[in-house]
C-alpha positions as CSV (number, residue, x, y, z in Angstrom):
1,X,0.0,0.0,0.0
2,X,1.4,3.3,-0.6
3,X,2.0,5.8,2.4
4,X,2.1,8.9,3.0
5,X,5.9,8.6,3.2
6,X,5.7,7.6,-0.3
7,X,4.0,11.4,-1.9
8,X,6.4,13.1,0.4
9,X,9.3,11.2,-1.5
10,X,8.0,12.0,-4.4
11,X,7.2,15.3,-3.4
12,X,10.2,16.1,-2.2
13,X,12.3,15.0,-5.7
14,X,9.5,17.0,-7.7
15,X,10.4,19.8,-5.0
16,X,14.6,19.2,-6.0
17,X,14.3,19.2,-9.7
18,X,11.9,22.5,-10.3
19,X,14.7,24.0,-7.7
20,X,17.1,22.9,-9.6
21,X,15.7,24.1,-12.8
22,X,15.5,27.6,-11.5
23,X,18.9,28.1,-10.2
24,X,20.8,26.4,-13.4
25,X,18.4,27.0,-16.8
26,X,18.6,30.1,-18.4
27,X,15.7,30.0,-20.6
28,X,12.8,31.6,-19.6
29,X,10.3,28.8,-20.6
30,X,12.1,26.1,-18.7
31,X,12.5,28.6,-15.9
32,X,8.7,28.8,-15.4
33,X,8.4,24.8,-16.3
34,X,10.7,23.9,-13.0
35,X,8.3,26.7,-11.0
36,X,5.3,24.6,-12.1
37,X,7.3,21.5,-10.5
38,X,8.3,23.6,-7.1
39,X,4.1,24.4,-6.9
40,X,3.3,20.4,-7.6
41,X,5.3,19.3,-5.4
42,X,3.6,21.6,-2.7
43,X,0.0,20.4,-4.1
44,X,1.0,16.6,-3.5
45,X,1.9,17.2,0.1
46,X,-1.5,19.5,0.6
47,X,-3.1,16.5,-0.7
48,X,-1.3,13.5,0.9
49,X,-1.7,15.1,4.1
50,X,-4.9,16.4,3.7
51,X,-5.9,13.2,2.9
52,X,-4.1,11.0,5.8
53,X,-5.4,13.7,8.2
54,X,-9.1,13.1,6.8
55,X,-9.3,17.0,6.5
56,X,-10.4,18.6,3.5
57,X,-8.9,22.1,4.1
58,X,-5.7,20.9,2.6
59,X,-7.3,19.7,-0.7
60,X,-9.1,23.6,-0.9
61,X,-5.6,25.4,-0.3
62,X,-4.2,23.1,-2.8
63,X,-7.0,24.5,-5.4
64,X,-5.7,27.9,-4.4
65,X,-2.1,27.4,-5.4
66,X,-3.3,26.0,-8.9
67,X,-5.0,29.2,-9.0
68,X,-2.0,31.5,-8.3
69,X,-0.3,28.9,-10.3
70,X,-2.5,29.4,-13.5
71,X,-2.0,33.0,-12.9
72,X,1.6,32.5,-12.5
73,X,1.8,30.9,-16.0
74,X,0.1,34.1,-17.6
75,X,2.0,37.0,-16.4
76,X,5.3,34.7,-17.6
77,X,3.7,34.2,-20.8
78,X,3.3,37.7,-21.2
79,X,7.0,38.6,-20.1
80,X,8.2,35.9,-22.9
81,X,6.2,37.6,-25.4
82,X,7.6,40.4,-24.4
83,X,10.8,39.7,-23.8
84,X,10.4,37.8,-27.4
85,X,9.3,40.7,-28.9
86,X,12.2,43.0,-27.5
87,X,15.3,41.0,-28.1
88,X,14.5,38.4,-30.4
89,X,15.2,35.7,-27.9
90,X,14.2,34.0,-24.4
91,X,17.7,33.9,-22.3
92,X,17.3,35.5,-18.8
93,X,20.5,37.1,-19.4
94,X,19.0,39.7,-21.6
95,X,15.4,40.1,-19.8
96,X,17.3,42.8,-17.3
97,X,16.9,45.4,-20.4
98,X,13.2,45.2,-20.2
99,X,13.3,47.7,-17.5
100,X,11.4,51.2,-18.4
């Protein structure tokens, strides 16, 4: 049977990999990819826990970060359009010149 032990595992190398991802990729895209991971990885322990506790207020905050996550994932679309737009390209290195 799988434990709760089991989703914080899992949680916890979802949680590694999107950190990961931020610190060493340079590309915008894959930069908001590993964020989705670090925001998954919080979800699966809202819901492993919420679930083991037989509580459902864990499950409802979880619904809350997919929000901000959704919202998230729009505002960086926007700034790669932009960013796209500007330079021609999608390296971090040259989003500092987007500054007004």
């Amino acid at each position: 049977m799988i434990g709760a032990g089991h989703y914080v595992a899992l949680s916890v190398i979802l949680l590694a990999l999107g950190v990961i991802g931020v610190m060493v990729r340079r590309n915008l895209i894959t930069v908001l990819m590993a964020l989705e991971l670090v925001f998954n990885a919080a979800n699966l322990n809202l819901i492993a826990f919420s679930d083991r506790l037989g509580d459902l207020s864990g499950q409802v905050l979880a619904i809350f970060v997919i929000t901000i996550a959704a919202a998230e994932a729009a505002i960086g679309l926007g700034l790669i359009i932009a960013l796209m737009r500007l330079k021609d390209t999608v390296t971090l290195d040259d989003a500092d010149e987007m500054r007004g």
